[in-house]
py3Dmol code that shows the C-alpha trace and the ligand (Angstrom):
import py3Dmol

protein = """\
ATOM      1  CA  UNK A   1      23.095  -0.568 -26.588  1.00  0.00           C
ATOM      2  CA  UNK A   2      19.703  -0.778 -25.105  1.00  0.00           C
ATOM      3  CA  UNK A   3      18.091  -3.505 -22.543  1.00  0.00           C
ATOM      4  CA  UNK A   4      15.695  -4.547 -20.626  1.00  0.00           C
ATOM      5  CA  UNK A   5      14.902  -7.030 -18.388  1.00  0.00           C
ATOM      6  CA  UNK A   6      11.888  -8.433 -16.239  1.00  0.00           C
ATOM      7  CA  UNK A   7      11.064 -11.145 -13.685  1.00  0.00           C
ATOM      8  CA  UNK A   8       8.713 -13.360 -14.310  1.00  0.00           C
ATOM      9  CA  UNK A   9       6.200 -14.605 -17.441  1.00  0.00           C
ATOM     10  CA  UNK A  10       4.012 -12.240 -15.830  1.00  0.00           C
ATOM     11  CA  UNK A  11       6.082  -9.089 -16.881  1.00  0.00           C
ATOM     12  CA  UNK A  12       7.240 -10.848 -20.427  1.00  0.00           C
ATOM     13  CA  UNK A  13       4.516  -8.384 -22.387  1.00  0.00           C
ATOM     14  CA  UNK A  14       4.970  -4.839 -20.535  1.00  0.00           C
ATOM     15  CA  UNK A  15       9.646  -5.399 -20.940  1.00  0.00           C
ATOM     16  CA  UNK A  16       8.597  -6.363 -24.781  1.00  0.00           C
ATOM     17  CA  UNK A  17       6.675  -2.950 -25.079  1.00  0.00           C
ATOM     18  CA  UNK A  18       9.186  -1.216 -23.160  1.00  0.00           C
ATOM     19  CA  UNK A  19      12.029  -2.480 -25.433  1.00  0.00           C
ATOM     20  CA  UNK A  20      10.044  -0.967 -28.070  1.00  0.00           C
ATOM     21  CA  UNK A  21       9.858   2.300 -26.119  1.00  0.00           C
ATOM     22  CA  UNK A  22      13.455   2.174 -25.560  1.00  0.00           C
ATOM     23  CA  UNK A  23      14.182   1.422 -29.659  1.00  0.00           C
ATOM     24  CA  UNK A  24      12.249   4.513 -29.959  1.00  0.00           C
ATOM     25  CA  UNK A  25      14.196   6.493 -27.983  1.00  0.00           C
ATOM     26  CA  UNK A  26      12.454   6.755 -25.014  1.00  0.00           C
ATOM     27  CA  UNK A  27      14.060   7.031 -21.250  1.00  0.00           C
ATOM     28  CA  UNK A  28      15.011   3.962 -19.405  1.00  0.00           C
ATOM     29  CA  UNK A  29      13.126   5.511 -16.468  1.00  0.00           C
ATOM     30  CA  UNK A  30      10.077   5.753 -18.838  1.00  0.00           C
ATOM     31  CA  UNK A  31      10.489   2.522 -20.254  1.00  0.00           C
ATOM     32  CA  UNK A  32      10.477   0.547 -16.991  1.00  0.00           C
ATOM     33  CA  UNK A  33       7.663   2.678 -15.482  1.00  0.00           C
ATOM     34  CA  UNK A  34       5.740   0.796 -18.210  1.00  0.00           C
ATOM     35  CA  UNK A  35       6.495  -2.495 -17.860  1.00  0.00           C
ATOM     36  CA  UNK A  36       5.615  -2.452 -13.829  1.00  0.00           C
ATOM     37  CA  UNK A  37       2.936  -0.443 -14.258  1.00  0.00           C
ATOM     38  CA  UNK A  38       1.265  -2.979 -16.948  1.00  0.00           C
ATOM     39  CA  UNK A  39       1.998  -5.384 -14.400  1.00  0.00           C
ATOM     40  CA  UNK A  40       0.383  -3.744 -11.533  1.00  0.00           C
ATOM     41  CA  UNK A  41      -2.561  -2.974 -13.768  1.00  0.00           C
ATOM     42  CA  UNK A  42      -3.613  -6.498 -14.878  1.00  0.00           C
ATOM     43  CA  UNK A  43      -5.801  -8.189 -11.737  1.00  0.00           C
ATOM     44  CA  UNK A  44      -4.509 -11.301 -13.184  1.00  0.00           C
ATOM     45  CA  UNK A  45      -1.271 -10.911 -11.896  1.00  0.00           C
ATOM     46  CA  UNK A  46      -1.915 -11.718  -8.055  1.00  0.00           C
ATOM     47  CA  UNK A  47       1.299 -10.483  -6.436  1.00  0.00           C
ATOM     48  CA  UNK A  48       1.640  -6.997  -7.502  1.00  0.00           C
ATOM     49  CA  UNK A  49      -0.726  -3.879  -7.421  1.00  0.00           C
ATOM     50  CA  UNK A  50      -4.169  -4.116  -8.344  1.00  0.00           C
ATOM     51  CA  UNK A  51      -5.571  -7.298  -6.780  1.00  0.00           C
ATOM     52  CA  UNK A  52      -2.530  -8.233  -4.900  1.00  0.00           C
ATOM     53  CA  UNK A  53      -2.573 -10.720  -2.015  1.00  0.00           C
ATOM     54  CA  UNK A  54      -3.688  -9.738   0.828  1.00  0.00           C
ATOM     55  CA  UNK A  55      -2.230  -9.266   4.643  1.00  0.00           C
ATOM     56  CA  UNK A  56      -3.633 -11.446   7.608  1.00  0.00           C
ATOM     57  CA  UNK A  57      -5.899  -8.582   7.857  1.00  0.00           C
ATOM     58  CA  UNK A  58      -7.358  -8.536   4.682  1.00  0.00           C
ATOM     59  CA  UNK A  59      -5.490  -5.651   3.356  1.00  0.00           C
ATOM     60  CA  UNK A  60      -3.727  -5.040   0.103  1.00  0.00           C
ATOM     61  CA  UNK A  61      -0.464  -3.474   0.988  1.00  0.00           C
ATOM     62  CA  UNK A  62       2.383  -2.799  -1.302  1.00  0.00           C
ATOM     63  CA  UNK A  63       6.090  -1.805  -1.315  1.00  0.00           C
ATOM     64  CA  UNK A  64       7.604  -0.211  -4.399  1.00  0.00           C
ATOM     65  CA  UNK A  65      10.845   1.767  -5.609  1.00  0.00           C
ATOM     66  CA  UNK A  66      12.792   3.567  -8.132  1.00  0.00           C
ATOM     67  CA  UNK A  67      16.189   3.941  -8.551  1.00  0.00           C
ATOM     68  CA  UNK A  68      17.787   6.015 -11.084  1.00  0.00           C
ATOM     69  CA  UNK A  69      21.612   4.896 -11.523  1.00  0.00           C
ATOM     70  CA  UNK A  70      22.590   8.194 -13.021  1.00  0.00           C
ATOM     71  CA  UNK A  71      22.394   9.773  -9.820  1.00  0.00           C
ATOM     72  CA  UNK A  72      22.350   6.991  -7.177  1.00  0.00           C
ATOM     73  CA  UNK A  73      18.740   8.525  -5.698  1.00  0.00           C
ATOM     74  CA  UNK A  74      15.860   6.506  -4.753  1.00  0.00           C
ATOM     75  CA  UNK A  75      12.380   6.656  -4.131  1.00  0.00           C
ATOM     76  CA  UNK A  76       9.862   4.194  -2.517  1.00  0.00           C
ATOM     77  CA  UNK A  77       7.005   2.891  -0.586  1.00  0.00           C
ATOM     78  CA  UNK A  78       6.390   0.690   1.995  1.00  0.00           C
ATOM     79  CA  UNK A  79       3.369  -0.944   3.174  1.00  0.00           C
ATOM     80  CA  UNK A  80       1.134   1.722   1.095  1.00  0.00           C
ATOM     81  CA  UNK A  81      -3.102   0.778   0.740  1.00  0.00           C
ATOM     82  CA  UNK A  82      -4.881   2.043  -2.641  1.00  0.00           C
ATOM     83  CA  UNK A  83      -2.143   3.650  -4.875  1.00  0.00           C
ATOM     84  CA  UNK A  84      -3.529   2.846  -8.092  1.00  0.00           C
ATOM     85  CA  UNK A  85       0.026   2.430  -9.098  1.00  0.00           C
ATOM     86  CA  UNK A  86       2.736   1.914  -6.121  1.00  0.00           C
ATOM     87  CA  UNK A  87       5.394   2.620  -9.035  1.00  0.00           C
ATOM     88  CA  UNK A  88       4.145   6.125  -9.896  1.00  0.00           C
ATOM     89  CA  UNK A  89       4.832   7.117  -6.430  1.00  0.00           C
ATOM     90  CA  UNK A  90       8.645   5.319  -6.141  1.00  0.00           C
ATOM     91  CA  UNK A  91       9.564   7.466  -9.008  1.00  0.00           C
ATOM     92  CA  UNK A  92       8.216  10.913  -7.661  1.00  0.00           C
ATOM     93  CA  UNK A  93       9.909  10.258  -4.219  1.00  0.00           C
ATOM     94  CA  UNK A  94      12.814   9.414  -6.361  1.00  0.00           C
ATOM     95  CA  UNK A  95      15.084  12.569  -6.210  1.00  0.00           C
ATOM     96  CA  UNK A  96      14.684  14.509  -3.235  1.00  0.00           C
ATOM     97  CA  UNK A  97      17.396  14.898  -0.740  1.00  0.00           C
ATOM     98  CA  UNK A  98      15.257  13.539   2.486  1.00  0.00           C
ATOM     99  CA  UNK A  99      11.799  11.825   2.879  1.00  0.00           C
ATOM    100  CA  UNK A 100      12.659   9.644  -0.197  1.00  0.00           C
ATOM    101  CA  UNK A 101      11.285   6.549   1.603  1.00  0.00           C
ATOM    102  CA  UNK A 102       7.602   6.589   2.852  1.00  0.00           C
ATOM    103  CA  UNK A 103       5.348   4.542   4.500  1.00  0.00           C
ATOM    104  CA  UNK A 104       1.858   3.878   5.171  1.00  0.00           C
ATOM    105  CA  UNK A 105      -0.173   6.785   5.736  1.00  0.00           C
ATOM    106  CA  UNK A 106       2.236   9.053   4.939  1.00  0.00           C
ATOM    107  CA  UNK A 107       3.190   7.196   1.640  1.00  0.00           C
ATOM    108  CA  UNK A 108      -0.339   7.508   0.744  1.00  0.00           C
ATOM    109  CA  UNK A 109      -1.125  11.275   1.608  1.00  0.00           C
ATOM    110  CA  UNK A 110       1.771  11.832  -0.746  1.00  0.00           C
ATOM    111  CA  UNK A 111       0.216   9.663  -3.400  1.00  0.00           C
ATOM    112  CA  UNK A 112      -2.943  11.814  -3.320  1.00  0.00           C
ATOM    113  CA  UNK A 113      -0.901  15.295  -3.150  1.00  0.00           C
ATOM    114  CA  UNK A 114       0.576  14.994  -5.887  1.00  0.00           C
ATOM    115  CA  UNK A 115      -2.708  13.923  -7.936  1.00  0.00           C
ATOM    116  CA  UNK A 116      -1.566  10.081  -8.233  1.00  0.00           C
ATOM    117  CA  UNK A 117      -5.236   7.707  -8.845  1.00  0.00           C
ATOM    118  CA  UNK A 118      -6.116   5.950  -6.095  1.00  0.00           C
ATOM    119  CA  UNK A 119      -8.548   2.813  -5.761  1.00  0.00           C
ATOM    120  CA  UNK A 120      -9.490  -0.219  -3.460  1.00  0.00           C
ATOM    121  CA  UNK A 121      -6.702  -2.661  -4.590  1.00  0.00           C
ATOM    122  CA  UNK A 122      -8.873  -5.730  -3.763  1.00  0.00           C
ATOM    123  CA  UNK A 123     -11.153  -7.456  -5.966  1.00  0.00           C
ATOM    124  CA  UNK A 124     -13.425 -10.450  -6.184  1.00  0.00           C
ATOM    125  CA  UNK A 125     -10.733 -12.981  -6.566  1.00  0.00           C
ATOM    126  CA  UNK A 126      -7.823 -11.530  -3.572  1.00  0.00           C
ATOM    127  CA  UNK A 127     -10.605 -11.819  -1.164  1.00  0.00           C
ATOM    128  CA  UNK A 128     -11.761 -15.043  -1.960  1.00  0.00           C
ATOM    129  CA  UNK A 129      -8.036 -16.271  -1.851  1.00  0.00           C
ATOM    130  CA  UNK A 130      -7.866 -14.759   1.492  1.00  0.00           C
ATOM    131  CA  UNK A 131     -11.405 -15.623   2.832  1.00  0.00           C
ATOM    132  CA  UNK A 132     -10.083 -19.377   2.223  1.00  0.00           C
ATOM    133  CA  UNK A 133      -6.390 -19.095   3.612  1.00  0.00           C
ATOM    134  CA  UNK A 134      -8.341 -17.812   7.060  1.00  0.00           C
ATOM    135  CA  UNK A 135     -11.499 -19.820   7.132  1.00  0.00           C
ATOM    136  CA  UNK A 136     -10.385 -23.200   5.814  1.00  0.00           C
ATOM    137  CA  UNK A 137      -6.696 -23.493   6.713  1.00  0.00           C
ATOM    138  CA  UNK A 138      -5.664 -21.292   9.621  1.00  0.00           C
ATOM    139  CA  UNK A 139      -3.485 -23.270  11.226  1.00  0.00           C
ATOM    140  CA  UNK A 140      -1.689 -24.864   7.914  1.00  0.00           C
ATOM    141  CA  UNK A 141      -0.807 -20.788   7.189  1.00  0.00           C
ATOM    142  CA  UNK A 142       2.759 -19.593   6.226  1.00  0.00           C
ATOM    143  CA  UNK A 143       4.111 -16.276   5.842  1.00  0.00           C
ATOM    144  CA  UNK A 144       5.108 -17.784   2.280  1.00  0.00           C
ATOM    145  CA  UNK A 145       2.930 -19.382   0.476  1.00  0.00           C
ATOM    146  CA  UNK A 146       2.557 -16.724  -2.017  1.00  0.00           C
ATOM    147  CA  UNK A 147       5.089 -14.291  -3.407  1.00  0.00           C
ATOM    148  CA  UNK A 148       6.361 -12.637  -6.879  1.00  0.00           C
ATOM    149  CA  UNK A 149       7.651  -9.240  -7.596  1.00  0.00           C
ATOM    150  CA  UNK A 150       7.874  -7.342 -10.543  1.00  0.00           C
ATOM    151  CA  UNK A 151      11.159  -6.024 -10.948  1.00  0.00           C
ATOM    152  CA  UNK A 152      12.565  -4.634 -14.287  1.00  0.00           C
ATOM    153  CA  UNK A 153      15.628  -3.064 -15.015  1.00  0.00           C
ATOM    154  CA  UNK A 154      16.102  -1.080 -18.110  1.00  0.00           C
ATOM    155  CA  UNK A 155      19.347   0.525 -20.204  1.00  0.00           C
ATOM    156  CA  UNK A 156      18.699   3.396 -22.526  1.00  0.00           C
ATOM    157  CA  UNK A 157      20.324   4.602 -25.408  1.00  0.00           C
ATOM    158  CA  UNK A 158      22.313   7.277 -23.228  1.00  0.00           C
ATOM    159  CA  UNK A 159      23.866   4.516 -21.202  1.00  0.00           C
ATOM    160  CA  UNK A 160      21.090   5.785 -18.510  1.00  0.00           C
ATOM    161  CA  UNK A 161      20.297   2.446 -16.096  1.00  0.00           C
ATOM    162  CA  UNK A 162      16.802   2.293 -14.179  1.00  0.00           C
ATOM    163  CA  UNK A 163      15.839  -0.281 -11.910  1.00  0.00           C
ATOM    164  CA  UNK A 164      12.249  -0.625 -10.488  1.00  0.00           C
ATOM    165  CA  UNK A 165       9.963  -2.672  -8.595  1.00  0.00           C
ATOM    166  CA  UNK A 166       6.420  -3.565  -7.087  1.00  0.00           C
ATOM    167  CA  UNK A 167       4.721  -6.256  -5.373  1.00  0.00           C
ATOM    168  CA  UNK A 168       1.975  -6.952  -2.959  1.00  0.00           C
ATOM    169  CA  UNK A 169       5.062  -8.903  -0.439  1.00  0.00           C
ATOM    170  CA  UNK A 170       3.908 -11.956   1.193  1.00  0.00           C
ATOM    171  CA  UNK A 171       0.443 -13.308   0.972  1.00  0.00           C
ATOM    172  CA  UNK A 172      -1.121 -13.656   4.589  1.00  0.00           C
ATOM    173  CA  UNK A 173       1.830 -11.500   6.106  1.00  0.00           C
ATOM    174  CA  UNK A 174       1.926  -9.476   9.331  1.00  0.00           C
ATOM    175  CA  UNK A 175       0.439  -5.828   9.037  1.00  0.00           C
ATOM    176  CA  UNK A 176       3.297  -3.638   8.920  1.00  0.00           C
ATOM    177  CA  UNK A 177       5.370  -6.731   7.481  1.00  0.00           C
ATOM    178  CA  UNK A 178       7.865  -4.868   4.674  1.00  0.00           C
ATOM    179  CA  UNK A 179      10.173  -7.102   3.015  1.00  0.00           C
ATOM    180  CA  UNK A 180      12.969  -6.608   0.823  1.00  0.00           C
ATOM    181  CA  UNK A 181      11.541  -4.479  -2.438  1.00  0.00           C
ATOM    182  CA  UNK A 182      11.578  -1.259  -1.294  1.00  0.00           C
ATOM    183  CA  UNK A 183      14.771  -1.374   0.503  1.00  0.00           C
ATOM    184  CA  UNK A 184      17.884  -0.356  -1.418  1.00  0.00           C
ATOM    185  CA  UNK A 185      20.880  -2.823  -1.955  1.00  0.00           C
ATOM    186  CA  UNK A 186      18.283  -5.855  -0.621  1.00  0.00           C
ATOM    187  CA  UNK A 187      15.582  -5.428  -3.542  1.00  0.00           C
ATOM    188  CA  UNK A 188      16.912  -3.250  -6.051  1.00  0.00           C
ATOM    189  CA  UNK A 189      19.948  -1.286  -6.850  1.00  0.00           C
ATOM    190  CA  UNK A 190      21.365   0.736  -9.812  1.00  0.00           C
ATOM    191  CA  UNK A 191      24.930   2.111 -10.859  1.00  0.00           C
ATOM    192  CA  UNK A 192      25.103   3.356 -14.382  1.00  0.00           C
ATOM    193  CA  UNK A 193      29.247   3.053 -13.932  1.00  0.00           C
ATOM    194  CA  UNK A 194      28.544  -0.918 -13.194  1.00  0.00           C
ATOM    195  CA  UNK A 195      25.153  -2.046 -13.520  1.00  0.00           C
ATOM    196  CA  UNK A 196      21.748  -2.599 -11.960  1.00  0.00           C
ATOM    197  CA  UNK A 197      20.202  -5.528 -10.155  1.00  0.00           C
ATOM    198  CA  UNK A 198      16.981  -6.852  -8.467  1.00  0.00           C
ATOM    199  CA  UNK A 199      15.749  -9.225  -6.709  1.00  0.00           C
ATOM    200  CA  UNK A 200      12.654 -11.400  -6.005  1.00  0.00           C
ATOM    201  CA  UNK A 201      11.377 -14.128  -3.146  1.00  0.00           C
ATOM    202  CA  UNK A 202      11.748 -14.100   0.414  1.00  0.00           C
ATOM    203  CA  UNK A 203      12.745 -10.528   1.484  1.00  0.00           C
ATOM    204  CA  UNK A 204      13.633 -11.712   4.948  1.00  0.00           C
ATOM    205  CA  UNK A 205      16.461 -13.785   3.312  1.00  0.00           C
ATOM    206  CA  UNK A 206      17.429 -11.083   0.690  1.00  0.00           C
ATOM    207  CA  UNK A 207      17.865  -8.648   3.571  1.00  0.00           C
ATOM    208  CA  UNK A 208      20.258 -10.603   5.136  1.00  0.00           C
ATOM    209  CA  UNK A 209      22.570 -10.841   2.242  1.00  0.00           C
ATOM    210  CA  UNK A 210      21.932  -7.341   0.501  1.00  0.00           C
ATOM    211  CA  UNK A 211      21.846  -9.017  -2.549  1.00  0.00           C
ATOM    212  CA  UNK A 212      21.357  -6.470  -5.115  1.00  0.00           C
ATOM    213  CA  UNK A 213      23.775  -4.058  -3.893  1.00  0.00           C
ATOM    214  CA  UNK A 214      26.274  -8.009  -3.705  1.00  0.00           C
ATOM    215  CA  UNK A 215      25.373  -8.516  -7.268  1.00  0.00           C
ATOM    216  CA  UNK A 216      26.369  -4.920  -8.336  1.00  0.00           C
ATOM    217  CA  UNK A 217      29.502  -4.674  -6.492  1.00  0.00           C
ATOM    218  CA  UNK A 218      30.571  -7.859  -8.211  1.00  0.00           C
ATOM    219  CA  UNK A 219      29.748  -6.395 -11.627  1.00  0.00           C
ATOM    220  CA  UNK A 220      31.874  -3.192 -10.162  1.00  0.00           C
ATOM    221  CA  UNK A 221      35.055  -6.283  -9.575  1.00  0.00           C
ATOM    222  CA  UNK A 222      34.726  -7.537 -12.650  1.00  0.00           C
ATOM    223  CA  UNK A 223      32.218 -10.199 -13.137  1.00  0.00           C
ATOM    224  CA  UNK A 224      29.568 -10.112 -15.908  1.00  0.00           C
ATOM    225  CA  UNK A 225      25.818 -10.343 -14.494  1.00  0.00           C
ATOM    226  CA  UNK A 226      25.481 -13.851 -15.048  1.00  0.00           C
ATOM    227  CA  UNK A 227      28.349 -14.767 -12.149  1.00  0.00           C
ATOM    228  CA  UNK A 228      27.150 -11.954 -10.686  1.00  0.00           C
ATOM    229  CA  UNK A 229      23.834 -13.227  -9.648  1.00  0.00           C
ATOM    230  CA  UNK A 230      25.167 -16.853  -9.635  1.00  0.00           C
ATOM    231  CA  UNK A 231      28.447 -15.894  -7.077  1.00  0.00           C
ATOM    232  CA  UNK A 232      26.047 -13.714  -4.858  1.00  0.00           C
ATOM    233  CA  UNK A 233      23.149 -16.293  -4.631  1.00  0.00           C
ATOM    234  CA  UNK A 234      26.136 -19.299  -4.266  1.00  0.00           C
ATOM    235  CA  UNK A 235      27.412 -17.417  -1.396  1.00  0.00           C
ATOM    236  CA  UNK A 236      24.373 -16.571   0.682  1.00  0.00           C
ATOM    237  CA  UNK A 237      22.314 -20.199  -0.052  1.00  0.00           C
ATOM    238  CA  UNK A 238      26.035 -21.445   1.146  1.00  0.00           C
ATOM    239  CA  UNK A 239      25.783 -19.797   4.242  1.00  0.00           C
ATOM    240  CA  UNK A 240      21.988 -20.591   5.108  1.00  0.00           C
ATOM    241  CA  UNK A 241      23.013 -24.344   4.629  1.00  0.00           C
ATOM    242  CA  UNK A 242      26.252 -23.701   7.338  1.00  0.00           C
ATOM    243  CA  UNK A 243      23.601 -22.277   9.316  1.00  0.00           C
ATOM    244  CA  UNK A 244      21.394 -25.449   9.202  1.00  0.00           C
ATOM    245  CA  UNK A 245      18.681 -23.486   6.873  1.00  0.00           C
ATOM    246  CA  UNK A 246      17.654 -24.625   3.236  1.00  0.00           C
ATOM    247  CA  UNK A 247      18.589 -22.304  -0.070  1.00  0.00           C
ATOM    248  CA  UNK A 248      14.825 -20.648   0.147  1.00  0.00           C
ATOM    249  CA  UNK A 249      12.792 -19.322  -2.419  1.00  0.00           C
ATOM    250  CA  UNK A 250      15.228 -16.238  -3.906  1.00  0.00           C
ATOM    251  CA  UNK A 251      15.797 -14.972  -7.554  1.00  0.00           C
ATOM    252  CA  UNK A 252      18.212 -12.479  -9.361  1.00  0.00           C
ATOM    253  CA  UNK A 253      18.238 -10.750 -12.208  1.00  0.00           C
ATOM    254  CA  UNK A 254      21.274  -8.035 -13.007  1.00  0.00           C
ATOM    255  CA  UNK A 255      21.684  -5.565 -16.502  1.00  0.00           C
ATOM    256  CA  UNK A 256      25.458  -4.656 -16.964  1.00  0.00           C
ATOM    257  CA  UNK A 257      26.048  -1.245 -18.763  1.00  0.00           C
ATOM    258  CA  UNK A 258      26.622  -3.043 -22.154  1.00  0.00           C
ATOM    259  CA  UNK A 259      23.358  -4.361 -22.459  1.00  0.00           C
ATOM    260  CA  UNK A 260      24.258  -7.714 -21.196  1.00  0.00           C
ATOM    261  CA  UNK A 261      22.215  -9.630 -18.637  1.00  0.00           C
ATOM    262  CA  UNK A 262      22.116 -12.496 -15.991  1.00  0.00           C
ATOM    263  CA  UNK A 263      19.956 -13.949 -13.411  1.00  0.00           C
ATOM    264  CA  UNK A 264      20.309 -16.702 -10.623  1.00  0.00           C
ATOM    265  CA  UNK A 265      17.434 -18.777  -8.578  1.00  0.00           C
ATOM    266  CA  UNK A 266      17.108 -20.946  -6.200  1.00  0.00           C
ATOM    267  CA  UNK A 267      14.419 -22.455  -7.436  1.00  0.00           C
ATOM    268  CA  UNK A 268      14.014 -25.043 -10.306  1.00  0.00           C
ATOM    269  CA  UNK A 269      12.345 -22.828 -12.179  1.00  0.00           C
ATOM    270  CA  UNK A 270      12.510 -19.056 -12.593  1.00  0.00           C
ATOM    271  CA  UNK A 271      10.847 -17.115 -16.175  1.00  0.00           C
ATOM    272  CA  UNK A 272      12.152 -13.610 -16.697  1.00  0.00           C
ATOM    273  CA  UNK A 273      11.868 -11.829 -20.269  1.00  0.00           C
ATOM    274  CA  UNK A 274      14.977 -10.109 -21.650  1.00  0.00           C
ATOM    275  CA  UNK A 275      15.664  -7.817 -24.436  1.00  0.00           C
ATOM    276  CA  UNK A 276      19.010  -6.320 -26.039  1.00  0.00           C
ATOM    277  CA  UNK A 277      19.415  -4.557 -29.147  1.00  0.00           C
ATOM    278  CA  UNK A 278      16.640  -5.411 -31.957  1.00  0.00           C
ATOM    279  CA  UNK A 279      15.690  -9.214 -29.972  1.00  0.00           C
ATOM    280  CA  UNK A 280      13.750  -9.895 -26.906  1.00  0.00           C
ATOM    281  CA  UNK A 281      12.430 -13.670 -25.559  1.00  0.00           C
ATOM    282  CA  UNK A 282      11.269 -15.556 -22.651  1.00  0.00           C
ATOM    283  CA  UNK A 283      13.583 -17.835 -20.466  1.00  0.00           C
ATOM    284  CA  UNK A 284      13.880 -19.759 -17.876  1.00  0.00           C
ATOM    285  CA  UNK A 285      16.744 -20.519 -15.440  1.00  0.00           C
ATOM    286  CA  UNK A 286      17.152 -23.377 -12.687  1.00  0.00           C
ATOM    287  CA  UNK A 287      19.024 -23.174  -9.906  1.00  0.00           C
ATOM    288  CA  UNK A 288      22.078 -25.144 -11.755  1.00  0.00           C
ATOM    289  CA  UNK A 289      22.505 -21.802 -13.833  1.00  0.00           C
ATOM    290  CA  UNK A 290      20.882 -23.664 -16.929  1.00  0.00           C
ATOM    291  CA  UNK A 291      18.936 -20.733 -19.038  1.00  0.00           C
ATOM    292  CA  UNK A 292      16.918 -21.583 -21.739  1.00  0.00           C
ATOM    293  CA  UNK A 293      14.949 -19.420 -24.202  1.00  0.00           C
ATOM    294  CA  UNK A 294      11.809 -20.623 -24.011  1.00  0.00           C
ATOM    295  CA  UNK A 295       7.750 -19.781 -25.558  1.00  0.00           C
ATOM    296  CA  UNK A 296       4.919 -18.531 -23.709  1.00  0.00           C
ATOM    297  CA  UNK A 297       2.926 -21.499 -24.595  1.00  0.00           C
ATOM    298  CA  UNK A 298       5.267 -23.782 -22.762  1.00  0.00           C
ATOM    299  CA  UNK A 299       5.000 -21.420 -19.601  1.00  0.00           C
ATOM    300  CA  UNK A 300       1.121 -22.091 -19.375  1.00  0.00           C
ATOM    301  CA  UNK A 301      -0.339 -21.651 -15.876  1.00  0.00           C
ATOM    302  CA  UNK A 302       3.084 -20.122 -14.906  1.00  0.00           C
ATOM    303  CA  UNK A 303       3.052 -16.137 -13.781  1.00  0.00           C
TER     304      UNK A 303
END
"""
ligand_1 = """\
9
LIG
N 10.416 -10.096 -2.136
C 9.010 -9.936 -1.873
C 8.824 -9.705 -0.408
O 9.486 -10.342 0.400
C 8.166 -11.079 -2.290
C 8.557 -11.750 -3.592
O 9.302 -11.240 -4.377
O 8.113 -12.849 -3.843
O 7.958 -8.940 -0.044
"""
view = py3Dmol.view(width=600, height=400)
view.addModel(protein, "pdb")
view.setStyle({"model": 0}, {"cartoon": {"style": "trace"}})
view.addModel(ligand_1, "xyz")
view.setStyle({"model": 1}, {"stick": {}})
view.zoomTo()
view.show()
């Protein structure tokens, strides 16, 4: 059985072409390589690669990673300026015994070693969105006002699970700030014995519940991804309420080794695009665990 599956409208086209990759034959690695890197291509997608949102100092920095469940190895990037395609990197790094993990400088040094493009990551429309956040509002500025990562988890033919992932992080965040994406268990993780998982939204709370690596281990006990992601979100949001905090802003999406998938959000609405044997389609889930299958045309002005 294959699979695929992708957060957010914004990724809906890229996992469609990738399922038809993976029909084909092709790698799961290969297949979800595609669908981010679509993602980080299009400028209209303001959260991930090529005009991404900014850092308080008007920098476009992005995390990104790999994981390849056949053989538990990662690769990422942290807080990385002009790779063309933060993705690209992940999965090179992915593999080698030490020095899987880079960041800044060195990420990028690597990125132009080994012949990756590189370009200026801002355009027109980041800068203005930044320009504004510093000149008009200043003191009305969050870390999180703006968010989204790409994260796509793919099942091949040989049973092979992939997970990967890419975003810009926070809009307006500290320079150096790295949240949850490229670090494994919090952002992504991938088993091909029990399934992958990946998550999206504030990567300060994600951290503190590892919730990928939660959502697999469940899967590994038993549960299917649907209460995986549910059980694992339930428990942390439960927690941050005990603690006085609210749910936050934090989404789930998990691809068992049959094909099947789940997801889980806080919020009260959450698109991802899914796709298992011969049919793929949009939905949405709330943070009751409703899911509906739903058309682009009623996700309008949604990424
Ligand atoms: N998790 C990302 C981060 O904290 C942002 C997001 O997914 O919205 O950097």
């Amino acid at each position: 059985m294959i699979a695929i599956i992708g957060t957010w409208k914004m990724s809906s086209a890229g996992v469609f072409e990738a399922h038809d990759l993976l029909k084909g034959g092709a790698p799961a690695g290969d297949a979800v390589i595609h669908a981010v890197t679509r993602v980080e291509d299009e400028p209209a997608f303001c959260s991930v690669g090529y005009g991404g949102l900014p850092d308080r100092d008007g920098h476009v920095m992005t995390d990104a990673a790999y994981m390849d469940g056949a053989t538990l190895r990662m690769g990422a990037i942290a807080s990385a300026e002009n790779i063309k395609n933060p993705i690209l990197a992940a999965r090179l790094l992915c593999g080698r015994e030490t020095n899987c993990l880079l960041a800044g400088h060195g990420a990028e040094l690597f990125a132009i070693r080994h012949g990756l493009d590189m370009r200026d990551m801002r355009t027109e429309e980041s800068m203005r969105r930044w320009r504004q956040a510093t000149q008009e509002r200043p003191e009305r500025l969050t870390a999180y006002t703006g968010h989204d990562t790409v994260c796509v988890l793919g099942l091949d033919a040989a049973g092979h699970l992939v997970a990967g992932v890419s975003t810009s992080g926070l809009f307006m965040k500290d320079p150096g700030r790295v949240g949850d994406s490229p670090i494994i268990g919090s952002g992504f993780y991938a088993d091909d014995r029990y399934g992958a998982a990946a998550a999206t939204g504030l990567g300060e709370d994600i951290m503190r519940g590892c919730l990928s690596y939660e959502v697999v281990s469940r899967m590994k006990h038993g549960q299917n991804p649907w209460e995986a992601c549910q059980g694992a979100l339930r428990e942390l949001s439960a927690r941050k309420i005990e603690l006085g905090e609210d749910a936050g802003s934090i989404s789930l999406i998990a691809l068992a080794p049959d094909g099947s998938y789940g997801a889980a959000t806080t919020l009260s609405c959450f698109p991802f695009a899914a796709a298992r044997g011969d049919g793929h389609d949009l939905f949405v889930t709330d943070s009751h665990g409703k899911v509906r299958d739903v058309g682009e045309a009623e996700l309008i002005g949604v990424d």
